[in-house]
N, C-alpha and C positions, 0 to 999 in steps of 0.2 A: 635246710636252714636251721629251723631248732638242734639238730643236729651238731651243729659248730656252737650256738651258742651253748644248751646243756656240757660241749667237751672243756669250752671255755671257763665253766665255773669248777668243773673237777679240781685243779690245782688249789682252789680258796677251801674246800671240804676239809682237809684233815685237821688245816688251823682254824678253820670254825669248828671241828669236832674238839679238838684239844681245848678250846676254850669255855667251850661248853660241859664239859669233863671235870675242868681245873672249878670250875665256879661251881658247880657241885658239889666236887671234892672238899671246898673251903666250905659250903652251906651246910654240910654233912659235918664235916668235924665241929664246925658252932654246937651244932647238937648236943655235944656235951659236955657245953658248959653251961650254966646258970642262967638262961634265955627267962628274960619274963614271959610270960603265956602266949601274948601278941606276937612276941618276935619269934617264935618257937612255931606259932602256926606261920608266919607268913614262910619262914625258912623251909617250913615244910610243904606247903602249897609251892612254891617255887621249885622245889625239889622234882615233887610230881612232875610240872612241865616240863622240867630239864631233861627227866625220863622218857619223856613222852615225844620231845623235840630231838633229843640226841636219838632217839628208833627211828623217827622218823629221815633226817637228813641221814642216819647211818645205813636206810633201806636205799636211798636215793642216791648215796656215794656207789652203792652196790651196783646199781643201775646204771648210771652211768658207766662206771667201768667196766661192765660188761658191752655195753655201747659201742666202745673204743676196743674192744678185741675183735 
């Protein structure tokens, strides 16, 4: 049973990996612009997570489709 449900969320990974990429992507280039201090840290505490959550589901996309072979 986990089985079908883990193959079932496969197809939703890559556009949760691209989204989480793209939002990144946009947090990373603020960086250099003219960020008052606040915005500067929180862009960059956010960053970290986004690192931290795209390894993680990106370990777990892995998993899964190994699963499925």
């Amino acid at each position: 049973m986990p089985k079908i449900q883990s193959s079932s969320r496969l197809p939703q990974m890559p556009q949760t990996l691209s989204q989480l990429q793209q939002e990144k992507a946009t947090l990373e280039a603020s960086l250099g612009g003219n960020l008052p201090f606040d915005a500067l840290q929180k862009a960059s505490t956010r960053i970290s997570e986004l690192i931290q959550l795209l390894d993680k589901k990106e370990t777990r996309w892995l998993e899964l489709s190994e699963k499925l072979v």
